[in-house]
C-alpha positions as CSV (number, residue, x, y, z in Angstrom):
1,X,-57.4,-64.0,83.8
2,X,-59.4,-64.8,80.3
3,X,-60.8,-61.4,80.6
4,X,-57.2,-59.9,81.1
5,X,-55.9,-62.1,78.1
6,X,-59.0,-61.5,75.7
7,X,-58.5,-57.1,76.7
8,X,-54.9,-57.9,75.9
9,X,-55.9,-59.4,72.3
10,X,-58.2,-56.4,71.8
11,X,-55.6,-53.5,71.9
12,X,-53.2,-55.6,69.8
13,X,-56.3,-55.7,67.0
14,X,-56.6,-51.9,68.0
15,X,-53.6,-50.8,67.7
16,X,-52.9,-52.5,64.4
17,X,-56.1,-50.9,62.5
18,X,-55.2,-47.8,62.7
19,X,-55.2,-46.1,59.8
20,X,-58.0,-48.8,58.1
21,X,-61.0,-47.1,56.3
22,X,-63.4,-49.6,55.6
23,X,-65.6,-51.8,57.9
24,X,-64.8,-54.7,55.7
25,X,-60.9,-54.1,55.4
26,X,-61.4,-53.2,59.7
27,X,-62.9,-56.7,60.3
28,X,-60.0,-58.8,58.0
29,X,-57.5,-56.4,59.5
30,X,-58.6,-57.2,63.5
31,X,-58.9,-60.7,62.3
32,X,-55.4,-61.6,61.1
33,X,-54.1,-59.0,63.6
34,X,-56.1,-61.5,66.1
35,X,-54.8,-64.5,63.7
36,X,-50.8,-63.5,64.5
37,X,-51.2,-62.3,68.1
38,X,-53.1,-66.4,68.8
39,X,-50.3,-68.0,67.0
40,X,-47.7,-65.9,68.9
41,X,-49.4,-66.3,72.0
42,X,-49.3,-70.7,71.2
43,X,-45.2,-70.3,70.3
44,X,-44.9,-68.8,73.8
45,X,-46.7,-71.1,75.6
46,X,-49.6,-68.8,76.3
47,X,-52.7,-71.1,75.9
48,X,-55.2,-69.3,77.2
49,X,-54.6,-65.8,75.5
50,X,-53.9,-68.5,72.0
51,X,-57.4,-69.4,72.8
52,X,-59.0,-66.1,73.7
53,X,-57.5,-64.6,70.6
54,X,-58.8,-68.0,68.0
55,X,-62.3,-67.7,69.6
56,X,-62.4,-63.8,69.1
57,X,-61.9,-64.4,65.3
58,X,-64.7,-67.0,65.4
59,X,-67.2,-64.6,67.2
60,X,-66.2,-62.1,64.7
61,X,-67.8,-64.5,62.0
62,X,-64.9,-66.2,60.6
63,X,-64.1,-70.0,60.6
64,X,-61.7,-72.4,59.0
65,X,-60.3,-76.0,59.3
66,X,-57.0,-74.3,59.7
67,X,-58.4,-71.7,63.0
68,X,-60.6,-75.2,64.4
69,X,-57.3,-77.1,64.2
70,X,-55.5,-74.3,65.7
71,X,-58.0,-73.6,68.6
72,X,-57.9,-77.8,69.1
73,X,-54.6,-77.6,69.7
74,X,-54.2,-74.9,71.9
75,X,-56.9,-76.7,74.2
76,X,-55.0,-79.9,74.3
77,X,-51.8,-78.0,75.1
78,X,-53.5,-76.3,77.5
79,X,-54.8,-79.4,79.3
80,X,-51.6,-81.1,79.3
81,X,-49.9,-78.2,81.3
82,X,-52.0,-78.1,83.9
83,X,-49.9,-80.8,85.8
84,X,-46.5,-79.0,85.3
85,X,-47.9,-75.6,86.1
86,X,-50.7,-76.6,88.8
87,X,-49.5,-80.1,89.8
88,X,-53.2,-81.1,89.2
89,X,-54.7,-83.4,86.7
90,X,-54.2,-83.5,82.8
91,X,-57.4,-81.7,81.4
92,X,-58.5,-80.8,84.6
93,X,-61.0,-77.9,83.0
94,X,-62.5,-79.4,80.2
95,X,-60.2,-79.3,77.6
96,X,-59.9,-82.2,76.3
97,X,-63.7,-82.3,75.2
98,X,-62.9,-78.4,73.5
99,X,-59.3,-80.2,71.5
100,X,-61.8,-83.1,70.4
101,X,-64.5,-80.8,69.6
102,X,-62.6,-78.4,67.7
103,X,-60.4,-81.3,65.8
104,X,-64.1,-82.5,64.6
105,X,-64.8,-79.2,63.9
106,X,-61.9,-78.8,61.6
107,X,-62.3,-82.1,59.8
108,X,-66.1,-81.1,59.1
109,X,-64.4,-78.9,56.9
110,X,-61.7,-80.3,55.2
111,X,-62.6,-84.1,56.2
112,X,-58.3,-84.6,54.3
113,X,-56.8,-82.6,57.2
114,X,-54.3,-85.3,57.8
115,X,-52.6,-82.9,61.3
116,X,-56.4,-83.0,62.4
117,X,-57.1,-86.5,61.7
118,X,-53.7,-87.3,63.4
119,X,-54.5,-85.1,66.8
120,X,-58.2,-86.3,66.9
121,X,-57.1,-90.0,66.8
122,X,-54.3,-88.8,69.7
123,X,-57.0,-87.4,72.1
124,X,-59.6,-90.1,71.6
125,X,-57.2,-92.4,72.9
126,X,-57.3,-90.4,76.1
127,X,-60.9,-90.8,76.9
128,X,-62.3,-93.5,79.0
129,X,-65.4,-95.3,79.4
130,X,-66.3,-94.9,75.3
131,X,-69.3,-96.7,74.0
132,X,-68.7,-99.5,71.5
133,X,-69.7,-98.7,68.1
134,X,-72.7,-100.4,66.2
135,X,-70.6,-102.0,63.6
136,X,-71.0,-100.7,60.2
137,X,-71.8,-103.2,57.2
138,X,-68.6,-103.2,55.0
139,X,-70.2,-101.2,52.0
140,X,-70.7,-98.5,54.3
141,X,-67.2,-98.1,55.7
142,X,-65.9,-98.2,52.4
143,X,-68.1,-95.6,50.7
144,X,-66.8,-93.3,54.3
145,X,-63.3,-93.9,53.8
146,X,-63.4,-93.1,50.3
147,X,-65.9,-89.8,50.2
148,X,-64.1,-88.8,53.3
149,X,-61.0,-88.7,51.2
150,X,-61.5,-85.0,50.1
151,X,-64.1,-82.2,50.6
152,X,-67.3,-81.5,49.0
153,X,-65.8,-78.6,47.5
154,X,-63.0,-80.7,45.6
155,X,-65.2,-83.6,45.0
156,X,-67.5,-81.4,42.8
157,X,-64.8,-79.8,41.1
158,X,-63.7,-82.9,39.8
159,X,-67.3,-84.3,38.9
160,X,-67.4,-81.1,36.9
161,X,-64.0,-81.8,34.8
162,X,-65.4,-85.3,34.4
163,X,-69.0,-84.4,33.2
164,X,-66.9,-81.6,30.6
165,X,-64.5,-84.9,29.6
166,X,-67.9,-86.9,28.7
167,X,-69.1,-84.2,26.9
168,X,-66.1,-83.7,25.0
169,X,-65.7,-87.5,24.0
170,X,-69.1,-87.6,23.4
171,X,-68.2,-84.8,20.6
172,X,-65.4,-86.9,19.5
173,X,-67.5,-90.0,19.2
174,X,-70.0,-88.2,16.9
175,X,-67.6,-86.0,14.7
176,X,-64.8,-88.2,14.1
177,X,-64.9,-90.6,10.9
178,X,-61.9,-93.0,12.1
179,X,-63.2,-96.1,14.0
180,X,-60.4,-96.2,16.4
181,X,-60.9,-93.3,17.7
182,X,-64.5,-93.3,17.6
183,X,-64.4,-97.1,19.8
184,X,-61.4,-94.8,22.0
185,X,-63.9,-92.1,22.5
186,X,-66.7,-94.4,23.2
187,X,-65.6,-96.1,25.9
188,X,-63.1,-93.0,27.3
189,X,-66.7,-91.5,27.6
190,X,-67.9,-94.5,29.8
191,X,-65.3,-94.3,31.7
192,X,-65.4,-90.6,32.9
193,X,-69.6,-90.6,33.5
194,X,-68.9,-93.1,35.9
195,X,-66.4,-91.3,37.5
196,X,-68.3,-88.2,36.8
197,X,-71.4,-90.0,38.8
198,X,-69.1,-91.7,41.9
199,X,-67.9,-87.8,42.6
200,X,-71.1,-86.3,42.6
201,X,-72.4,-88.9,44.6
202,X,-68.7,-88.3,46.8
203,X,-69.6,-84.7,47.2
204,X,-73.5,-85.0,47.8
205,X,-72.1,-87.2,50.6
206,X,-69.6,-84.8,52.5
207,X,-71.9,-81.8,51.3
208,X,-74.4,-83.8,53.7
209,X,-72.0,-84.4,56.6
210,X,-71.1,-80.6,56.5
211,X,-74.4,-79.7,56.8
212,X,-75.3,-82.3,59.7
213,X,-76.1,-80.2,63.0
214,X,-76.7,-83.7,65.1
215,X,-73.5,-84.5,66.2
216,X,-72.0,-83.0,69.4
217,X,-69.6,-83.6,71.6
218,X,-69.7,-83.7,75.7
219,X,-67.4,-81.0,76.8
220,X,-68.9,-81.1,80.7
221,X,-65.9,-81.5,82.9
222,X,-67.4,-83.6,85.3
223,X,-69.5,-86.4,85.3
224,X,-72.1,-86.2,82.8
225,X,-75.5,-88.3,84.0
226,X,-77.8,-89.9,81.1
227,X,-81.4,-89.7,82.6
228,X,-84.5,-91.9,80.6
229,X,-85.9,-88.6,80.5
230,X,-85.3,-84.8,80.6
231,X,-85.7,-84.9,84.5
232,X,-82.8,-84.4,86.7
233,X,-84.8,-86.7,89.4
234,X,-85.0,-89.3,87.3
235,X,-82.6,-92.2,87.9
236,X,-79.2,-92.7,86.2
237,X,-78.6,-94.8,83.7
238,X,-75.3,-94.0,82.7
239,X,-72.4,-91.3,82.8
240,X,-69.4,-89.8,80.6
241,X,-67.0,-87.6,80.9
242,X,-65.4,-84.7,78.5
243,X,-65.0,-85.7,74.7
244,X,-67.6,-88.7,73.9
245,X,-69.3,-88.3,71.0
246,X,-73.4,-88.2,70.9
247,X,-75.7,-87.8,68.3
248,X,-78.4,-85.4,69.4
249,X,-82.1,-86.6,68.3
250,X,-84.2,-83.5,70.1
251,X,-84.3,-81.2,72.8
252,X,-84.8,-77.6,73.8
253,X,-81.9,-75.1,75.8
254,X,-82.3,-77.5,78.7
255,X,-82.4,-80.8,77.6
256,X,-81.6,-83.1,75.2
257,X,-82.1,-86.4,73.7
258,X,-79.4,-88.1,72.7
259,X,-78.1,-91.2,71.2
260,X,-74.6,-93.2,71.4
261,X,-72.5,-94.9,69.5
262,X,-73.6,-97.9,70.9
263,X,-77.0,-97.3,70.1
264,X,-78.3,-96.3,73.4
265,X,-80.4,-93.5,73.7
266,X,-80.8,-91.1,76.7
267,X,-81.3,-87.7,77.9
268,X,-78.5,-84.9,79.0
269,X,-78.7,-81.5,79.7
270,X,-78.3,-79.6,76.9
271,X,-75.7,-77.1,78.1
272,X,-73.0,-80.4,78.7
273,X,-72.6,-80.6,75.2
274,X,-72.1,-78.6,72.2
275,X,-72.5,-79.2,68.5
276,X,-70.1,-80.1,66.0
């Protein structure tokens, strides 16, 4: 049925370049062409050709928080018909693990995505059996919540307007004979370098967290067994289910180390989980 759906979302994108000249313009053209039929495909219900049709942009090399978000929510959408279509169990096929992954996906990029931040919140209440987090000191949770306030991008736009600002009342400072505007300047210019400093520091921050490859999410549909090493034989020390978060320390394509967010360390097999 996928393969039905994804041939289906092919001869739309077909169809619709004809006539296109370039490879370039022939890629954005299948793209939104792809873009319109997945969102058409959602409005009508139709979660697995929405999916087939988000994923094909992806493969094509395109990505945003807005096509993540999308692709989240047609996974969780699709995983909450399953009982009125098949009379079987919410998520039966390992979408919620894909609606968390994809919602984490789309925050990575725009960490301010307040409709991802909502729907991720949403589906981690669904999960069960979730490690308890090592608290964080109070400094730390307070430098997250504020960096995680906007991007990287925006953050260094506006250490750039603040280092120009400095600059600028630094000129005033220097060329301007009237001491009230001089002691204005001067401390104006204190004022936006620290600010100028806190939003580097804000975008050096989320610039990190973008590029961070170590977190993953377990989107195996059935019980997922933690091993004290990458041997299937060796005993269990623990099990999850779809959507738990890991942080993944090493590995190779068939196992990998990884820890939780209680601390605990352990290893899975590598193809349960998939990287943020």
């Amino acid at each position: 049925m996928k393969r039905v759906h994804y041939i289906i979302c092919s001869l739309l994108v077909s169809l619709a370049a004809v006539g296109v000249t370039t490879p370039v313009q022939a890629s954005e053209a299948e793209a939104q062409q792809l873009w319109r039929a997945g969102n058409s495909a959602y409005a009508a219900a139709e979660y697995d050709m929405a999916i087939d049709c988000y994923k094909a942009i992806l493969e094509m090399g395109y990505e945003s928080d807005v096509l993540y978000y999308n692709l989240g929510n047609a996974y969780f959408k699709r995983g909450e018909s399953n009982v009125a279509t098949d009379g079987v169990t919410a998520f039966c096929s390992g979408e919620l693990g894909y609606a968390i992954l994809n919602y984490e996906r789309a925050l990575k990029l725009n960490p301010a995505m307040e409709d991802a931040q909502y729907n991720l919140k949403h589906a981690n209440k669904l999960l069960t059996n979730v490690p308890k987090p090592v608290p964080q000191n109070f400094v730390t949770n307070i430098w997250r919540s504020m960096s995680g306030i906007a991007g990287s991008n925006t953050w260094a736009v506006v250490s750039l307007v603040m280092f120009g600002a400095t600059l600028a009342l630094v000129l005033v400072y220097l060329l301007v004979g009237r001491i009230g505007l001089r002691k204005l300047s001067f401390f104006g210019a204190i004022v936006t370098l620290l600010i100028f400093i806190v939003t580097t520091a804000f975008a050096v921050t989320q610039r990190s967290w973008q590029l961070d490859d170590s977190r993953a999410i377990i989107v195996y549909n059935g019980e997922a067994n933690i091993h004290p090493e990458p041997n299937k034989s060796s005993p269990k020390i623990r099990s999850y289910t779809q959507g738990i978060a890991v942080e993944v320390l090493s590995g190779d394509s068939e196992w990998s180390e990884v820890r939780f967010a209680d601390g605990e360390k352990g290893w899975i097999r590598t193809d349960y989980i998939e990287k943020i």
